[in-house]
VOFI-261784 format. One record per residue: x, y, z of N, C-alpha, C in turn; residue in one letter. Coordinates in Angstrom, 2 decimals. Layout:
% VOFI-261784
X, Y, Z, X, Y, Z, X, Y, Z, a
...
//
This chain:
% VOFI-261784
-116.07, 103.24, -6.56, -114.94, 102.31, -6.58, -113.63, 103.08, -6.58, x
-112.44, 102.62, -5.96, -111.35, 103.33, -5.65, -110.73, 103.39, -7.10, x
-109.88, 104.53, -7.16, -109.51, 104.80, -8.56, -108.10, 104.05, -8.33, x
-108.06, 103.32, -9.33, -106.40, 102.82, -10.09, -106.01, 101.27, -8.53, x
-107.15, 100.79, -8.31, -107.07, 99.40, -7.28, -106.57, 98.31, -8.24, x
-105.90, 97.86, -7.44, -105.12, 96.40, -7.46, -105.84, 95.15, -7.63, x
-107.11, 95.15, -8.66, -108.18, 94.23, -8.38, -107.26, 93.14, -8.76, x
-107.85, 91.39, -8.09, -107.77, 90.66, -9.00, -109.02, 89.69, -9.54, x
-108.58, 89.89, -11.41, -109.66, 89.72, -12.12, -110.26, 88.57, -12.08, x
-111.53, 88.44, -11.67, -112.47, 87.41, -11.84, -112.25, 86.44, -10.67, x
-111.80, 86.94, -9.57, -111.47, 86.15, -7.86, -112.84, 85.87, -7.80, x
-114.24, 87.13, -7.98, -115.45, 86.77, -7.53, -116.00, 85.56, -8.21, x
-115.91, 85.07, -9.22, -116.47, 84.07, -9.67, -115.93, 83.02, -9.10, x
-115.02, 82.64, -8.36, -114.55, 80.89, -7.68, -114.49, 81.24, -6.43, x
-115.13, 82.38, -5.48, -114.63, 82.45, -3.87, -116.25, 81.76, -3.58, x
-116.10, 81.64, -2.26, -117.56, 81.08, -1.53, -118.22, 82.17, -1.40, x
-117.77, 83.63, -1.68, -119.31, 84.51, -0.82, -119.21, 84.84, 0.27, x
-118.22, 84.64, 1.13, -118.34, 84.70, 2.39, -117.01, 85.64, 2.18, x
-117.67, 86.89, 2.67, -116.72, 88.22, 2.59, -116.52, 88.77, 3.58, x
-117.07, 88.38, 4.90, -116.54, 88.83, 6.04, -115.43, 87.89, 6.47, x
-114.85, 87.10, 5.90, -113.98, 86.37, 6.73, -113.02, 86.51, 5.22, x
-112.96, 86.88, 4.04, -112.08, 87.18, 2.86, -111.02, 87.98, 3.14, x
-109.76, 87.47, 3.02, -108.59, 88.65, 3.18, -108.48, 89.25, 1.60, x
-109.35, 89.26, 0.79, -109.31, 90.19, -0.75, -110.15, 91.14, -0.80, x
-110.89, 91.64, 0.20, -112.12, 92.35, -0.72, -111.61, 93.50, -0.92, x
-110.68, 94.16, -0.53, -109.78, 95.72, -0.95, -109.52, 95.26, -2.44, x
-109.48, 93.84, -2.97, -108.84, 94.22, -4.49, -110.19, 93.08, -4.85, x
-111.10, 92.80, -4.39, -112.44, 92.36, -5.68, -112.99, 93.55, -5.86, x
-113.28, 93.65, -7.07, -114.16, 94.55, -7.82, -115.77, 94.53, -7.49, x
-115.88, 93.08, -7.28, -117.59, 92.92, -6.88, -118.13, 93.47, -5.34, x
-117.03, 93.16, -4.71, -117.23, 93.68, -3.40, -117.01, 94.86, -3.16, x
-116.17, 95.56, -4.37, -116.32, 97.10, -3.83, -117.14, 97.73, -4.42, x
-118.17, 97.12, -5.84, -119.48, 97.49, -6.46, -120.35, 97.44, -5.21, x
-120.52, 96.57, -4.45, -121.38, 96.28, -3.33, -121.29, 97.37, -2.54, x
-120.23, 98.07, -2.08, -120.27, 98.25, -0.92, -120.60, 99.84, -1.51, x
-120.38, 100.18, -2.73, -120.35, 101.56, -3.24, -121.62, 101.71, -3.43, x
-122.70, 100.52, -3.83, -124.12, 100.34, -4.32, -124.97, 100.79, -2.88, x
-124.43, 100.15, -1.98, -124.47, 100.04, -0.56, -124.99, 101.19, 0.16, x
-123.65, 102.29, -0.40, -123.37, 103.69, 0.45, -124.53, 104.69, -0.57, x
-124.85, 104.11, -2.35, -125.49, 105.30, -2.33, -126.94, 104.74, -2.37, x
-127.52, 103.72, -2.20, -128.75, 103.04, -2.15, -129.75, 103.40, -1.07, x
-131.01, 103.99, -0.65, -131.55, 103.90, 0.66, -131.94, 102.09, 1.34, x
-131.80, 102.71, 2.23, -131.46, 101.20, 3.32, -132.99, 100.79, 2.68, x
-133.36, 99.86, 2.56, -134.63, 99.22, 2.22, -134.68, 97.64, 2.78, x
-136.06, 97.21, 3.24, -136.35, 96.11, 4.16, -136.02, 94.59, 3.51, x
-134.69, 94.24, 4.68, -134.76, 92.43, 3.63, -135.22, 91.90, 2.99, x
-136.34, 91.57, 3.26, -137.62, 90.94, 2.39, -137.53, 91.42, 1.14, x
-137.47, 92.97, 0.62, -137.88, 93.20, 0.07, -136.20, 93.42, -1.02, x
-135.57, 93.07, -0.74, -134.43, 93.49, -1.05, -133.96, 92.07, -1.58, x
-134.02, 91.17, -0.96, -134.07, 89.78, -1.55, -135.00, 89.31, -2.81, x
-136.71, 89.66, -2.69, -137.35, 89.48, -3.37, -136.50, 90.16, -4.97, x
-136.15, 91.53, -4.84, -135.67, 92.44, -5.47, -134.81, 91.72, -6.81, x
-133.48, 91.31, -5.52, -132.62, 90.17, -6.19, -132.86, 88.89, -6.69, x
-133.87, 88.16, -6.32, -134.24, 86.78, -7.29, -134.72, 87.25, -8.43, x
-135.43, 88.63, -8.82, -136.80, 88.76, -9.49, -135.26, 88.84, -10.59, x
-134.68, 89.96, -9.99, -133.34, 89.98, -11.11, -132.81, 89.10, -11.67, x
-132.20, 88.04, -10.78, -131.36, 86.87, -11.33, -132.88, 86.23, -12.30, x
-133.94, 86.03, -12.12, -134.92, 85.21, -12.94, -134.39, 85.68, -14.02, x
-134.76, 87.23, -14.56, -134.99, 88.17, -15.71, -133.81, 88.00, -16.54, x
-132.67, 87.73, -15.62, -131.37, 87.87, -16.48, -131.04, 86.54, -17.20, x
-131.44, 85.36, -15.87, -131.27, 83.97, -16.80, -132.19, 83.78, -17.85, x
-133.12, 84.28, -18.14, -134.63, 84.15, -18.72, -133.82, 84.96, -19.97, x
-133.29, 86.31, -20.00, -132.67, 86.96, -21.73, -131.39, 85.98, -22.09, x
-130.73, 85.35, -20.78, -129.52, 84.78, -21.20, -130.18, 83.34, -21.93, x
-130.54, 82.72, -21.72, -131.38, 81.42, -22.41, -132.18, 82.22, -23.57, x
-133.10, 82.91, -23.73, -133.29, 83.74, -25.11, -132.10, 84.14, -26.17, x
-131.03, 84.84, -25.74, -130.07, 84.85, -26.31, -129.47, 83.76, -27.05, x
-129.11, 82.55, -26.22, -128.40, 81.46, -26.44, -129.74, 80.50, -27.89, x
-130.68, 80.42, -27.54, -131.75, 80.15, -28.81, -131.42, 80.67, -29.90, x
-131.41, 81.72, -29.80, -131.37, 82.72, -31.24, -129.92, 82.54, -31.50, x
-128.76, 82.66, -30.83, -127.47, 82.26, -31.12, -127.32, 80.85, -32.01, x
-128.05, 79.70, -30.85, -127.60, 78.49, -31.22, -128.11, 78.13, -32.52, x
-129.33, 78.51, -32.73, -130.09, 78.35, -34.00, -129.35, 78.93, -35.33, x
-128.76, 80.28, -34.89, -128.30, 81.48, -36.00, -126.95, 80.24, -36.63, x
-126.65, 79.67, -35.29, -125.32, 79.27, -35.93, -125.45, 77.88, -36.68, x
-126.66, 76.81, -36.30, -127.07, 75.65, -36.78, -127.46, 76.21, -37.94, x
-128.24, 76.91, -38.68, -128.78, 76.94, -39.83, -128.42, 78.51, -40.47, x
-126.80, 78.94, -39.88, -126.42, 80.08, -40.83, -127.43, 81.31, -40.73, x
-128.13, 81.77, -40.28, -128.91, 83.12, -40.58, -128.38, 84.12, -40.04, x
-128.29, 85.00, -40.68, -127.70, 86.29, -40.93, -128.28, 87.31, -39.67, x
-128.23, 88.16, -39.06, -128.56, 89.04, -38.01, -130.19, 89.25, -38.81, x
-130.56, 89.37, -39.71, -131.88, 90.34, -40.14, -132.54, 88.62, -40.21, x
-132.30, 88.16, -40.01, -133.25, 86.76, -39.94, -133.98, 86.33, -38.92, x
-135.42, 86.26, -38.59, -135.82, 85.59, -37.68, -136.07, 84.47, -37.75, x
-135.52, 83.40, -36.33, -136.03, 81.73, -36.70, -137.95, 81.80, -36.31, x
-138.44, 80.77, -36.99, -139.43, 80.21, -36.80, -139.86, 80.13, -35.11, x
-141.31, 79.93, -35.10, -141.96, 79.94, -33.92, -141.78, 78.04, -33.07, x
-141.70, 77.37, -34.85, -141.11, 75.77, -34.72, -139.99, 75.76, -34.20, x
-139.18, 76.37, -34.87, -137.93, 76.32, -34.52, -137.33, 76.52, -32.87, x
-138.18, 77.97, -32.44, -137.72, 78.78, -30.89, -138.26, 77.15, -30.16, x
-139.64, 76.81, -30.43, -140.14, 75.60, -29.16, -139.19, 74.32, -29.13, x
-138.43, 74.29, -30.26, -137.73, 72.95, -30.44, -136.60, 73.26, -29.53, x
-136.05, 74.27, -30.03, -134.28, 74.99, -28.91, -135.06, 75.04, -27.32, x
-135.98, 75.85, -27.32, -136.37, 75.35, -26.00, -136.81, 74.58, -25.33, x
-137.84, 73.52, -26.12, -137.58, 71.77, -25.54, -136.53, 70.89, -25.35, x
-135.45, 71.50, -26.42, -134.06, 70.78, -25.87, -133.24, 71.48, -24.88, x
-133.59, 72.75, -24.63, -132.58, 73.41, -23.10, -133.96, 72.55, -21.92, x
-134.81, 73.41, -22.25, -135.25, 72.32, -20.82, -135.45, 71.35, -20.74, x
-135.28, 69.93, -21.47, -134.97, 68.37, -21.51, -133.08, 68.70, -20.61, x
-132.79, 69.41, -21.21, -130.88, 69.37, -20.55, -131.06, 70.18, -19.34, x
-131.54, 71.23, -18.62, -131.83, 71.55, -17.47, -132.04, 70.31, -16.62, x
-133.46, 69.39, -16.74, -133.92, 68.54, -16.27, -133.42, 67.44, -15.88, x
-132.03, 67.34, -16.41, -131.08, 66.29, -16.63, -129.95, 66.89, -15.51, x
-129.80, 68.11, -15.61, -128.59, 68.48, -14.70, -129.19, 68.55, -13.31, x
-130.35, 68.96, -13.38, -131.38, 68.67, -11.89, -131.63, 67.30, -11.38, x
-131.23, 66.56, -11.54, -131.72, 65.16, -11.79, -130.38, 63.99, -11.48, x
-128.95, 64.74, -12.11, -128.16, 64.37, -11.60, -127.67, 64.09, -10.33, x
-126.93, 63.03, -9.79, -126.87, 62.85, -8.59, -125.95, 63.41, -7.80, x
-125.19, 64.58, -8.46, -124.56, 65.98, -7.35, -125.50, 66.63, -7.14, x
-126.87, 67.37, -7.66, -127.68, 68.14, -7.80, -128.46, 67.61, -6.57, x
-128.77, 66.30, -6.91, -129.77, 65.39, -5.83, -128.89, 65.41, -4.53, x
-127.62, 64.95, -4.31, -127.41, 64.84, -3.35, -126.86, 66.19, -2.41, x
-126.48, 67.09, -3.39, -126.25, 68.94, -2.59, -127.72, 68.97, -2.05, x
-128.76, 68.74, -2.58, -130.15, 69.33, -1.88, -130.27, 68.83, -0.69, x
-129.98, 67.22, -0.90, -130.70, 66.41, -0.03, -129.68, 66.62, 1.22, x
-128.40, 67.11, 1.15, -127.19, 67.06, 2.55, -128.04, 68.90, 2.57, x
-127.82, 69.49, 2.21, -128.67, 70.78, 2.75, -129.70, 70.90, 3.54, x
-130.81, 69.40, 3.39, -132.28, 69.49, 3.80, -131.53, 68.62, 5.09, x
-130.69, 67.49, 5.06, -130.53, 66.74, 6.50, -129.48, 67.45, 6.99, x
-128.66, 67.88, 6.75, -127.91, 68.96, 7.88, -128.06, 70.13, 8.44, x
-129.77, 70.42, 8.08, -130.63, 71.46, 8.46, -130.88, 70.95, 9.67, x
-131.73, 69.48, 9.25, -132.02, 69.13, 10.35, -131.12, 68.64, 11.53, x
-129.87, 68.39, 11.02, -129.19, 67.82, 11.93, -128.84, 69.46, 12.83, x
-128.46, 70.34, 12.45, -127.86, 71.56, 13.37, -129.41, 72.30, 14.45, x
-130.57, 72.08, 13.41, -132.03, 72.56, 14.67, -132.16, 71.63, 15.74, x
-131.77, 70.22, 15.33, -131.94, 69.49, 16.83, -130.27, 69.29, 17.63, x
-129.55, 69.95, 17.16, -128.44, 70.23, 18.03, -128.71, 71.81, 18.66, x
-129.22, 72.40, 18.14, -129.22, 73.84, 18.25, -128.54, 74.73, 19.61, x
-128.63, 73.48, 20.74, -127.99, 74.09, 21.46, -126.71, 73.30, 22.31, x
-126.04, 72.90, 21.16, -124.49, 72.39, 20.94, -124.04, 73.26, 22.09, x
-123.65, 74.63, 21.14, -122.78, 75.60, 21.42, -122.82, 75.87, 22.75, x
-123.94, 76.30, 22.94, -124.56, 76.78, 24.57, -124.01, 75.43, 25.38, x
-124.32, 74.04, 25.51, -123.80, 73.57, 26.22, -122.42, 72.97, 26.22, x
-122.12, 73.69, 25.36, -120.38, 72.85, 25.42, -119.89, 74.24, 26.35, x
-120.79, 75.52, 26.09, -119.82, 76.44, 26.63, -119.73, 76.24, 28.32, x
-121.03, 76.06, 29.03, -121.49, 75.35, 30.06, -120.49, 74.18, 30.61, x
-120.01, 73.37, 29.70, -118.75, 72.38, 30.28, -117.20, 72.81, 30.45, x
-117.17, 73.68, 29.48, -115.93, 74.51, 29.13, -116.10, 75.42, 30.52, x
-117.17, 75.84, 30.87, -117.11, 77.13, 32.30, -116.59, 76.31, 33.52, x
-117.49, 74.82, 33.56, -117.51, 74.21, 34.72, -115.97, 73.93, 34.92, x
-115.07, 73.43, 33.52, -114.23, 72.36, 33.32, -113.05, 73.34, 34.24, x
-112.89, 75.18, 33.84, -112.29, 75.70, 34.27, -112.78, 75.92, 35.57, x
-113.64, 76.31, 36.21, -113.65, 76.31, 37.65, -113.67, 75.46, 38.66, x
-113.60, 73.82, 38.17, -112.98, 72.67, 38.77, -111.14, 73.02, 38.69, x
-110.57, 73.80, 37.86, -109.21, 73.68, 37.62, -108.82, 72.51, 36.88, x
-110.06, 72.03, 35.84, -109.59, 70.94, 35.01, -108.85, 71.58, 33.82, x
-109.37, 72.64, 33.30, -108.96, 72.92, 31.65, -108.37, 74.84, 32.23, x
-106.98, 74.94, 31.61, -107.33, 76.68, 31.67, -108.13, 77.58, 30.54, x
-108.32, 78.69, 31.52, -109.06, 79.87, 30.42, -109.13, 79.78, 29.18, x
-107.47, 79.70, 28.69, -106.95, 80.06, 27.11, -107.53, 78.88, 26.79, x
-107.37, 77.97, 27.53, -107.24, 76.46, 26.76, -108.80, 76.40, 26.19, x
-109.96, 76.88, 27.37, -111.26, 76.46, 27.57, -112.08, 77.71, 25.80, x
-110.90, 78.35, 25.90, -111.73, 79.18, 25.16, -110.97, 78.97, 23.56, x
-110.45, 78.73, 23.48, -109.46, 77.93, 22.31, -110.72, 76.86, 21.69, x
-110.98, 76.23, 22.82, -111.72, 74.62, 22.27, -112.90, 75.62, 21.36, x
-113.71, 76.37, 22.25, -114.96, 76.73, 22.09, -114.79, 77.66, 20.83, x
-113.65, 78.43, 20.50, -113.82, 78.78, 19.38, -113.51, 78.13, 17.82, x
-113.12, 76.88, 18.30, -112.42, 75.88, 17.45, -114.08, 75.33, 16.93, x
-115.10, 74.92, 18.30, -116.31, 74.85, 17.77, -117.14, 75.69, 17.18, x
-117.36, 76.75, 17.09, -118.01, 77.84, 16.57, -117.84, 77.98, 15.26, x
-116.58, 77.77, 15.40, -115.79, 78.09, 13.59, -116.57, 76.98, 12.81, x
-116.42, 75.61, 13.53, -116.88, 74.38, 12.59, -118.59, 74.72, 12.09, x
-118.82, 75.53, 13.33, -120.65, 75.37, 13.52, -121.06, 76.17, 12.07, x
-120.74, 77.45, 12.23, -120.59, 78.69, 11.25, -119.93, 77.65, 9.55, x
-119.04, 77.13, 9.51, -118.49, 76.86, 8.09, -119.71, 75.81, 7.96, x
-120.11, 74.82, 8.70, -120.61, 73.73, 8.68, -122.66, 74.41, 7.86, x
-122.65, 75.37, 8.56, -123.92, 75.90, 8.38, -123.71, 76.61, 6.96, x
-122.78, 77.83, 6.79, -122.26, 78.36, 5.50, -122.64, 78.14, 4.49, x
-121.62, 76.43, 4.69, -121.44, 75.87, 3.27, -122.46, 74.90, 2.81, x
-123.69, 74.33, 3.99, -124.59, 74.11, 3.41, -125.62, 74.14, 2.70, x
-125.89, 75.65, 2.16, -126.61, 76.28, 1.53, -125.95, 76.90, 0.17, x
-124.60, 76.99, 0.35, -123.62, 77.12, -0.40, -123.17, 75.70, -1.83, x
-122.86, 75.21, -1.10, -123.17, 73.35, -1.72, -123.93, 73.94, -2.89, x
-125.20, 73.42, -2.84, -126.14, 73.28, -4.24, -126.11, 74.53, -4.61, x
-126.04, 75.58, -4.80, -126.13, 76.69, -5.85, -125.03, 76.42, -6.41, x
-123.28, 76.52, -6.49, -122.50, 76.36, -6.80, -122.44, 74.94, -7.40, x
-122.88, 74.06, -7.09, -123.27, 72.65, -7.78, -123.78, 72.36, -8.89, x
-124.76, 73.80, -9.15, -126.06, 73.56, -9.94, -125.56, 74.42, -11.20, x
-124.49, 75.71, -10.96, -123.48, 76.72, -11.39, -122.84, 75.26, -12.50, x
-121.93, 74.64, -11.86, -121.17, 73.84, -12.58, -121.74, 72.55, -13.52, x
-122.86, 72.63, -12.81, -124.02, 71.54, -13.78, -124.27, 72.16, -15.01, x
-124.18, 73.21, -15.04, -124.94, 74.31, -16.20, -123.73, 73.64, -17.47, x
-122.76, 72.99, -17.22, -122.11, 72.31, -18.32, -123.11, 70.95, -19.05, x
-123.90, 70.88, -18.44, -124.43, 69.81, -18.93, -125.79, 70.58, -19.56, x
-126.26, 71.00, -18.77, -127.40, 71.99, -19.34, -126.97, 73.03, -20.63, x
-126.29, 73.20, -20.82, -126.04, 74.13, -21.58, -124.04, 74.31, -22.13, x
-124.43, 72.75, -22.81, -123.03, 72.71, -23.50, -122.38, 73.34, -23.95, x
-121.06, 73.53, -24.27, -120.49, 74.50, -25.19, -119.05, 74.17, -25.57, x
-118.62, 75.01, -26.56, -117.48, 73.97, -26.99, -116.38, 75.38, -26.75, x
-116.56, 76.58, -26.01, -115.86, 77.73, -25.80, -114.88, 77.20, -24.71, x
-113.85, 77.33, -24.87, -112.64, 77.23, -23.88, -112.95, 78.06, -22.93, x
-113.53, 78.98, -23.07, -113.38, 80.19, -21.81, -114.30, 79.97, -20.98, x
-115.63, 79.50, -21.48, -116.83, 78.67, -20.74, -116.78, 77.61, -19.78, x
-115.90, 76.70, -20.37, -115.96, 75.43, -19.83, -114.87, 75.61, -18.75, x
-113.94, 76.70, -18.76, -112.78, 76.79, -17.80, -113.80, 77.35, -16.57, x
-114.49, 78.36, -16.95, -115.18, 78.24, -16.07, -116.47, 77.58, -15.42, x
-116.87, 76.63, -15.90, -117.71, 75.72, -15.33, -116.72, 74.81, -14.28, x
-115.65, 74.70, -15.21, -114.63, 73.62, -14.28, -114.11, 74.20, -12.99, x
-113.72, 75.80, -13.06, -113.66, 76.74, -11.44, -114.94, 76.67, -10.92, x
-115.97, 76.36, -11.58, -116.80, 76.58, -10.43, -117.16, 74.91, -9.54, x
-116.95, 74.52, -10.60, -116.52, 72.50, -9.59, -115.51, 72.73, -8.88, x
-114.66, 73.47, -9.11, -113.58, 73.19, -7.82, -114.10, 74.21, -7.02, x
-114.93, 74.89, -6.69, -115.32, 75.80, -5.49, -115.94, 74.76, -4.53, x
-116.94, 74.23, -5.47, -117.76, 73.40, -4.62, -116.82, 71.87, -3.96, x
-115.61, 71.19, -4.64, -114.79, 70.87, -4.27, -113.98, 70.87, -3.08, x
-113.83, 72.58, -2.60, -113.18, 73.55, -1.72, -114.56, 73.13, -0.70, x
-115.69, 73.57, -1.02, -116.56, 73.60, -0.10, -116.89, 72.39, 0.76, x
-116.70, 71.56, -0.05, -117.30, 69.98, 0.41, -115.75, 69.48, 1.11, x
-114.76, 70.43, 0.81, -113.34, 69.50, 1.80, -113.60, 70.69, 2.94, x
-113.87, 71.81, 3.11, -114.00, 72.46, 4.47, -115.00, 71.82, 5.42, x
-116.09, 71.37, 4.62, -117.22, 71.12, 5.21, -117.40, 69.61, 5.90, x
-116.71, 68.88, 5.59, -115.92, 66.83, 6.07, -114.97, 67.80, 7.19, x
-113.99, 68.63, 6.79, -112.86, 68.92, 8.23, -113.73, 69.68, 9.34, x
-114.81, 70.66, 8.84, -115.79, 71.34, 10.33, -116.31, 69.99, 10.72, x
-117.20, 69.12, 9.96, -117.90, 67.67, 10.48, -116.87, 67.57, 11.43, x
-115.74, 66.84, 11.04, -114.16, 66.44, 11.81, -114.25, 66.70, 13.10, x
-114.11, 68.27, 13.02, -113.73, 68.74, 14.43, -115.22, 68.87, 15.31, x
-116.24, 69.03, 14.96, -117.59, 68.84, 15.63, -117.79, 67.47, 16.58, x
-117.25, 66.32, 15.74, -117.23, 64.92, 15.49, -115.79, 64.17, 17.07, x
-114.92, 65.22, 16.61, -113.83, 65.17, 17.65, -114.49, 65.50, 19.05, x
-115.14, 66.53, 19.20, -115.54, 66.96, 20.26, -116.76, 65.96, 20.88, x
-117.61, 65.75, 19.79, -118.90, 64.97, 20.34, -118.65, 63.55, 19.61, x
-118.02, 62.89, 19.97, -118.03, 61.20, 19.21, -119.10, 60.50, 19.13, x
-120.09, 60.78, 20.40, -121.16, 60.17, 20.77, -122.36, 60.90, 19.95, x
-121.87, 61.50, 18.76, -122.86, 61.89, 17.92, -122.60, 61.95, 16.42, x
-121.67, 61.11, 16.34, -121.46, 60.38, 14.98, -122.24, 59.65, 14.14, x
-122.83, 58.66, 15.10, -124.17, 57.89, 14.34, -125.11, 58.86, 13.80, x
-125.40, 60.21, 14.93, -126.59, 60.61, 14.12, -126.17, 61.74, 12.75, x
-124.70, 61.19, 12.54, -123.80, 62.65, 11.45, -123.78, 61.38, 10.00, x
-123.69, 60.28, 10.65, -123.10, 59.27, 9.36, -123.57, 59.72, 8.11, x
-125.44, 59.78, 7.57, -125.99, 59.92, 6.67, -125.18, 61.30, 6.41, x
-125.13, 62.22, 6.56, -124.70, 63.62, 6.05, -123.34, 63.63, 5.66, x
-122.21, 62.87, 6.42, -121.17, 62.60, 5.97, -120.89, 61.65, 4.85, x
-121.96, 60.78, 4.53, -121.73, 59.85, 3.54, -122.22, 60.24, 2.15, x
-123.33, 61.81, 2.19, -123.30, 62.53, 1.27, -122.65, 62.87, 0.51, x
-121.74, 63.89, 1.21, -120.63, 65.15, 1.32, -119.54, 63.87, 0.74, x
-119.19, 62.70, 1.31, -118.26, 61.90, 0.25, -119.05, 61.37, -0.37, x
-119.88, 61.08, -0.95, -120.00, 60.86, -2.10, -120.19, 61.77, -3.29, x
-121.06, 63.22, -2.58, -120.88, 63.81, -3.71, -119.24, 64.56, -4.26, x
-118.37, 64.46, -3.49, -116.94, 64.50, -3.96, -116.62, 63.77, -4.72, x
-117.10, 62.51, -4.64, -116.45, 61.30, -5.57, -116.82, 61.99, -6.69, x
-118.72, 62.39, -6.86, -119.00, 62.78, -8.26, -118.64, 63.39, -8.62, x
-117.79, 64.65, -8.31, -117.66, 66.18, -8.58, -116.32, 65.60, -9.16, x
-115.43, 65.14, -8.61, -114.24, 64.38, -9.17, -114.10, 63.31, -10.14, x
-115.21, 62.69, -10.35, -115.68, 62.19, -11.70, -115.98, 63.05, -12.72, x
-116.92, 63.55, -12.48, -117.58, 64.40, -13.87, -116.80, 65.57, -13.99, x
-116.04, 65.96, -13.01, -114.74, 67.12, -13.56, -113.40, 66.48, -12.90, x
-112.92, 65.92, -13.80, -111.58, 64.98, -13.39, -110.36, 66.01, -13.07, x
-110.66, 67.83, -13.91, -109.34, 68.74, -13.84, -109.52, 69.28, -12.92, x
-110.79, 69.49, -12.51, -111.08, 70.40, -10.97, -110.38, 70.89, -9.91, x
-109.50, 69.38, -9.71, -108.72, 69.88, -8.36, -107.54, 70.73, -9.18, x
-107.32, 70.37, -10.15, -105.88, 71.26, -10.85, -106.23, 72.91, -11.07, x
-107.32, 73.07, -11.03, -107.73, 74.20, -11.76, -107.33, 75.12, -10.33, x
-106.79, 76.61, -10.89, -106.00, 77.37, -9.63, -107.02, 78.60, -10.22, x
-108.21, 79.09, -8.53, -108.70, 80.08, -8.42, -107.97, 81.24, -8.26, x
-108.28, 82.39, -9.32, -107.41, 83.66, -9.32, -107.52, 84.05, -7.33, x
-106.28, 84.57, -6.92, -105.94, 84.67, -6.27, -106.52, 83.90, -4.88, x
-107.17, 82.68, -4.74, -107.30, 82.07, -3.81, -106.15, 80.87, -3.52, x
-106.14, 80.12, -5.00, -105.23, 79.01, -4.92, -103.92, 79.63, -5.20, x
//
């Protein structure tokens, strides 16, 4: 990591992830851990590099929920560091985190991020070749002398952009959804916690208003394929409505150096 950088603190926790198109990553800290992890790591096979990373995130949420037991308990019934709770006790804290997991899964942002993920899967494989034929009309349009060059290639990258954010942020949606659910799963009465549960509702906020304006411009271009967009668009607003219900400060809340 570069010595004496201009980071700003904690940008990685409210951006989308999407760091090739970020004008910050010279001052995130996470992205220049990455890229330093990167340079001294041997190249090793996707698969296996992914597997790598879930097994991690399991292990870490798995001590962080251990932790929070022994915390929550220490602090309900006073025990001192040299105290261990009961074997009654650990199954009870953990029948009540996973009764409140089950509940934030269950909710209808949770339900409806999955379910616009699973139909706008399907909606982009049976478009799949949008792109290809719009470019095909865009070629013809200019060698009739209907549309010029700049113009023809303007449109087509205006579509690409939508295709790419539209795809992005669909997979994007429910993790970040499920991030800000964790307020319900795992209450807390810490100011510093809940500020950030509430940045991470307004990411997904951010995500779900990029993701209605790519629909937009997709929608502009192909009108005659609105009917088959309605269900996915009526998602994406509704799960805004919820996200703006159940975090009413969200939109106020200003991501370090994004907003």
């Amino acid at each position: 990591m570069r010595e004496g950088a201009d980071f700003i603190a904690g940008i990685y926790n409210y951006c989308d992830t999407w760091c090739e198109r970020c004008l910050f990553t010279a001052r995130c800290s996470s992205f220049q851990m990455q890229q330093q992890q990167e340079a001294e790591t041997p190249a090793t096979p996707a698969a296996t590099t992914r597997t790598g990373e879930v097994l991690v995130q399991q292990l870490t949420e798995a001590l962080n929920l251990t932790k929070q037991y022994i915390e929550t308990l220490r602090t309900q019934q006073g025990l001192t560091g040299d105290d261990t709770p009961s074997e009654t006790d650990k199954r009870k804290l953990e029948e009540e985190a996973a009764f409140r997991r089950q509940q934030a899964k269950n909710h209808p942002i949770a339900q409806l991020s999955h379910q616009y993920m699973r139909s706008s899967g399907d909606w982009m494989r049976e478009e799949a070749d949008l792109l290809e034929d719009a470019g095909q009309q865009q070629l013809q349009a200019v060698q009739m002398g209907i549309r010029e060059n700049e113009e023809a290639l303007a449109m087509l990258n205006t579509l690409k952009d939508a295709w790419e954010m539209i795809k992005w942020y669909r997979t994007l949606i429910p993790v970040k959804a499920m991030s800000a659910l964790r307020v319900l799963s795992d209450p807390t009465s810490d100011p510093h916690l809940n500020h950030y549960y509430l940045g991470k509702a307004k990411l997904v906020l951010v995500c779900i208003d990029r993701s209605l304006l790519a629909w937009q411009t997709m929608l502009e271009s192909y009108p005659e394929k609105t009917d088959e967009a309605l269900d996915v668009l009526a998602m994406l607003s509704r799960m805004r409505r919820e996200m703006e219900t159940l975090f009413p400060e969200a939109r106020a809340f200003r991501r370090p150096g994004l907003d």
